[in-house]
N, C-alpha and C positions, 0 to 999 in steps of 0.2 A: 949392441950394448948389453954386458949382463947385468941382473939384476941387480947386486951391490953399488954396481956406477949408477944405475938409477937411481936407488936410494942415497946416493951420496949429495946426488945435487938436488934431493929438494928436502925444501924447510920439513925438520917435524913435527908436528900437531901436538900438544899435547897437554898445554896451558890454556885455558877459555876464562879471559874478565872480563867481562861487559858489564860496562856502566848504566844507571838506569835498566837494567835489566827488569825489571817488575814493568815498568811503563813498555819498553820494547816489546814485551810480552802481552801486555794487557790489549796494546795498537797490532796484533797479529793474530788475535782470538776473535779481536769487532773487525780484521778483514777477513777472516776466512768463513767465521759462524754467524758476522752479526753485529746490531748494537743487542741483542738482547740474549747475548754471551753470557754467561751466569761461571762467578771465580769460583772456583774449587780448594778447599785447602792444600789438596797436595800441588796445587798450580806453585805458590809458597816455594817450596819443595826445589820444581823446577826454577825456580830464580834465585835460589841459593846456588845451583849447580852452574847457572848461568851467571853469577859474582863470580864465583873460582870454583872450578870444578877440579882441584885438586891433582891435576893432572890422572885425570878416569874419565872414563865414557859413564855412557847413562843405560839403566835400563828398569823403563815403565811395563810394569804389568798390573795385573788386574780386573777389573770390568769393563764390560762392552761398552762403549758407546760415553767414556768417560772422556774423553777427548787426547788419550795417548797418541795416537796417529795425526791427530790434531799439529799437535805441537811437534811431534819428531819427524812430521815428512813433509809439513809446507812451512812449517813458524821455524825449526832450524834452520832447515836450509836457506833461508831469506836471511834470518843472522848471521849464518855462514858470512853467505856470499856479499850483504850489503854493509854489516857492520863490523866482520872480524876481518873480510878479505879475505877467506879461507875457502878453497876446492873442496870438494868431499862425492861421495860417491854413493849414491843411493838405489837399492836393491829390495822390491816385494817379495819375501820369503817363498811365495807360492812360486816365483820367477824360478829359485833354485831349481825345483823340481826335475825341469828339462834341459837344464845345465847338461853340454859334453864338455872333453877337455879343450877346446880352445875357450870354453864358457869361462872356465875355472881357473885356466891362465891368464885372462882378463882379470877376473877378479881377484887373482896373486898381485896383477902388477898393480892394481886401483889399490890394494890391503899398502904398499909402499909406496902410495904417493897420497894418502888423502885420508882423513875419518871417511869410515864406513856407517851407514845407516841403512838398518833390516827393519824393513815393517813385517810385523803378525809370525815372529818364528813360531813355528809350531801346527800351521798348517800345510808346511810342504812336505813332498815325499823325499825317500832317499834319490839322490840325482843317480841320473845312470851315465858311464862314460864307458861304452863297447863293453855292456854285461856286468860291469862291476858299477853296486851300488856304492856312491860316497854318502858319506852324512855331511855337506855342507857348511851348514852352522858350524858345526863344532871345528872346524878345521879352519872356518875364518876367524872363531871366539882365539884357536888357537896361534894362529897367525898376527891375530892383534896384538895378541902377548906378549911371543917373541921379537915383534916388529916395534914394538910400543905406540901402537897405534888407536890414537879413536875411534871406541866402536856406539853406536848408540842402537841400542833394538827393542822393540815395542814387543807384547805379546800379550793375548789374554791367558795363559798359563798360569798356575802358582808356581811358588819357588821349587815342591816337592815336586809337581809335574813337568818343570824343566829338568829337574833330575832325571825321574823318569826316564824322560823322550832323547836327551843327549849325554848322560851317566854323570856321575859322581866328580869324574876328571874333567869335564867342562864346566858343569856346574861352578865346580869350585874355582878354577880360570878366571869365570864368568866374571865370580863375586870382589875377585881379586881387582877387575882392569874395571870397573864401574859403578857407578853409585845408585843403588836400585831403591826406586820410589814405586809406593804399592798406589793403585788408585780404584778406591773402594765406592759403593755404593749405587745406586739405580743408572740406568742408560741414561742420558740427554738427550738422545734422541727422540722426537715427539713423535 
C-alpha cells in the first residue's frame, strides 16, 4: 500500500474541542503530580488551546520543571485517547538521535496517520542514517505541514534558540502550524 492510500483512509486530525477542558486538566495534574499540584497561569493557556485549538498543534517552552512535559506526554495523551478517541504517536527528542532509516519511515508513516508529540526538542543530535546526518525535527515540523498534521513539542529552548538550533525555515513553519505558550518562572520541582 502507498503512502497516499494510507493517508486516504484515515481520519485527519486537526480540530481539538473538549468540553470542560480546565476540569479535565486540573483531574490530570492531581494524577500525575499530586493533590498538592499548584495551577500555573499559563496552565490557562493550555485549556484555551484545549476549547479549540484552531486547528494548530501546541508548542510549550520555557523553564524547567514548569510542568510542560507534564501536560504534553501523560495529560495529552490520556485526552487523546480517553476523551477525544484520537491515536497519536509519541516520540522523546533524545530517541531521534539514533534514528536509521527504517526509524525515520516509521515515523513518515506515524507523521500520516496520527498527531505527533516531541518531548525536550533540543537535546538530540543530528540522526545518522549510513553517514549522513538528518536534522529530524525539522523534517517532521516539515512534514506536519505539508501533511496537516498535529504536532505538539515541549522544549526548554527560547524562540531565538529554536532558530538557532533548526534555522529560520523551521522556525517559521513551526510558528505557522501551532500555538506557542511560553512558561516562565522557578522549577516546581522540590
Amino acid at each position: 500500500m502507498n503512502e497516499f492510500a494510507l493517508t486516504e483512509n484515515v481520519k485527519r486530525i486537526e480540530h481539538i474541542t473538549l468540553q470542560d477542558a480546565k476540569a479535565v486538566l486540573e483531574r490530570g495534574l492531581k494524577y500525575f503530580i499530586g493533590d498538592n499540584y499548584q495551577w500555573l497561569p499559563e496552565y490557562d493557556k493550555v485549556v484555551d488551546w484545549l476549547t479549540d485549538n484552531k486547528k494548530r498543534g501546541l508548542l510549550v517552552f520555557g523553564s524547567n520543571g514548569r510542568g510542560k512535559s507534564v501536560i504534553c506526554t501523560k495529560i495529552l495523551p490520556v485526552i487523546f485517547k480517553f476523551y477525544l478517541k484520537l491515536e497519536y504517536f509519541y516520540v522523546d527528542a533524545a530517541d531521534l538521535s539514533a534514528c536509521n532509516k527504517n526509524d525515520i519511515d516509521n515515523y513518515n508513516i506515524h507523521i500520516s496517520t496520527a498527531p505527533i508529540i516531541i518531548d525536550d526538542i533540543g537535546v538530540e543530535s543530528m540522526a545518522g542514517d549510513y553517514g549522513e546526518k538528518r536534522d529530524l525535527v525539522s523534517e517532521i515540523i516539515d512534514r506536519c505541514e505539508k501533511r496537516s498534521r498535529l504536532v505538539i513539542l515541549t522544549t526548554n529552548l527560547s524562540p531565538n534558540e529554536i532558530t538557532e538550533r533548526y534555522g529560520l525555515r523551521t522556525y517559521d513553519r513551526l510558528r505557522g502550524i501551532t500555538r506557542s505558550i511560553k512558561f516562565n518562572g522557578e522549577s516546581l520541582r522540590g
